[in-house]
C-alpha positions, 0 to 999 in steps of 0.5 A: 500500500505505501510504496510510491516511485519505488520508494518505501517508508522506513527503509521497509521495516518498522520501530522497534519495541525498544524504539516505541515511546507512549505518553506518560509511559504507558505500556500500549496504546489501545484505540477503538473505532466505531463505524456509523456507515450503515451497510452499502455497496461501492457506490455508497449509501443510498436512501434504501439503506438508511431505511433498513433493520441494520441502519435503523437499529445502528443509530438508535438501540444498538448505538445507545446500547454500546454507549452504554457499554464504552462510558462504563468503562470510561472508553473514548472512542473514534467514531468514523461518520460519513459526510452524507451521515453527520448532514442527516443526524447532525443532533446524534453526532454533535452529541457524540463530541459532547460525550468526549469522542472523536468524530473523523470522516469515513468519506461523502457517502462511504464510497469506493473513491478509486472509481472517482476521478481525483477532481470528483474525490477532491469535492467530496471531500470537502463537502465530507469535512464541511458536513462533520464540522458542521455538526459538532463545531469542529472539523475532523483530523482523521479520515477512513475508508473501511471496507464494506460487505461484499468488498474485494479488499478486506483493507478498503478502498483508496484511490492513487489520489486519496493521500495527496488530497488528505494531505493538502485538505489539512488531516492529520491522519488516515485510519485504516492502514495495514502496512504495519502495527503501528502508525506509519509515514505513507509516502506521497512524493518521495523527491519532496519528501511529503507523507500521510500518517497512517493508523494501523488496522487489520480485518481479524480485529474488526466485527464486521467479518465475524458478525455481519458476513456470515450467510443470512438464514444460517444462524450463524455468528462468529462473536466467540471467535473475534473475541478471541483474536482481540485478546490474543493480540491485545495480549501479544501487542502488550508484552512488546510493548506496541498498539492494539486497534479495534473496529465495531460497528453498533448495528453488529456489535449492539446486541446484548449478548454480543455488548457482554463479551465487548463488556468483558473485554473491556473489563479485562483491558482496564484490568492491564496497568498502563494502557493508554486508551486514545482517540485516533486523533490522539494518537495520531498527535502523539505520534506526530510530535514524537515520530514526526516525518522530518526525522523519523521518515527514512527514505532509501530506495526500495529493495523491490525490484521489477523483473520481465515475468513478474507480476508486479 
């Protein structure tokens, strides 16, 4: 994802542990993203899916249920809200500032961008941080592009355009990024040496293929399983030292047997001393003053080479 004019980012290998530094000392850092996009195809959302079970339920039962859930475990989270979204609900989302949490913007309509042109990309954008600023009273730092069901990328979607314009509308990160478990300099002009912070995500820590792909009619869920993964990298990334990230989605997420296992999740993180629970945005600040790209960026040519028959 990150490699741009055959360069890569930090000489193609991450910070080591002994390299990562959290505020105050802290052991790891811990965000959670909450996706209010309702389910949609590549185009976006339509009037049709704002009037569905899972849309109606998402922004009502199932995002007062979760809510209920992150403040008893003093959790702020980072709520990734469609342009088109925070226009509709515009009350909802204020709210949700008011509450504490990060509001960032998850596109105009939750769209795949790459079949955008960048002219296109560009103005709904701008109407995307328009809308959430609109809303809540200020604009969003961050940007997402998650996937969505029946997606060929589990990662999302970015068109070649996406980092620059990021970069030039003033965010100071993109979240979903799968290049490392860390956030990371994506680099958008190696000569210039101009770069997006990226926020580390990765598909095994996010519901929406554990609670919302699974077949309809088979009665099937896979909750017991996405817990388990978020306790062993929670875990994992603990004992190094490095960042653990999260991604539910209240119309998946907001039932109540499915609230009791992120109820005791969460219980046993609060249980580990030192872990930082951040905002993105908070993250992605740290990280800028610590890690910025002026120093910690690393460009060498890349060690990747063409060759006649490969695929590349």
């Amino acid at each position: 994802m990150p490699w741009k004019d055959r360069y890569t980012i930090s000489d193609e290998r991450s910070l080591a542990d002994a390299e990562v530094c959290w505020p105050e000392g802290a052991q790891l850092c811990m965000t959670l993203t909450v996706d209010l996009s309702p389910p949609c195809g590549e185009e976006g959302i339509k009037p049709a899916d704002l009037a569905t079970p899972d849309a109606q339920y998402g922004m009502h039962g199932g995002l007062d249920a979760l809510l209920g859930v992150l403040a008893k475990h003093g959790v702020r989270a980072t709520f990734a809200v469609p342009g088109a979204m925070a226009a509709i609900h515009a009350p909802r989302i204020k709210a949700l500032a008011e509450a504490g949490h990060e509001i960032a913007a998850h596109g105009w309509l939750h769209e795949d961008v790459s079949a955008l042109s960048p002219e296109e990309e560009k103005a709904r954008l701008g109407r995307t941080t328009e809308a959430i600023a609109a809303a809540c009273g200020a604009r969003p730092q961050g940007w997402y592009s998650l996937a969505r069901p029946g997606d060929k990328f589990a990662g999302g979607a970015v068109s070649g355009a996406t980092m620059s314009l990021l970069r030039q509308a003033g965010y100071a990160y993109m979240g979903n990024g799968m290049a490392d478990d860390l956030p990371h300099w994506w680099v958008t002009d190696a000569a210039a040496r101009q770069a997006m912070l990226v926020l580390p995500y990765y598909y095994h820590f996010d519901d929406q293929f554990f609670l919302l792909f699974p077949a309809k009619g088979t009665g099937l869920e896979h909750a017991d399983d996405y817990f388990r993964n978020c306790r062993a990298e929670f875990a994992a990334q603990y004992k190094r030292g490095r960042q653990f990230s999260m991604v539910v989605h209240p119309h998946a997420i907001g039932f109540p047997h499915r609230l009791r296992m992120l109820d005791g999740f969460l219980a046993e993180v609060r249980a580990h001393p030192g872990v930082w629970l951040a905002t993105a945005g908070g993250c992605a600040a740290h990280w800028h003053a610590r890690y910025p790209a002026a120093d910690w960026l690393r460009l060498e040519p890349s060690i990747w080479r063409d060759y006649e028959d490969s695929l590349s």
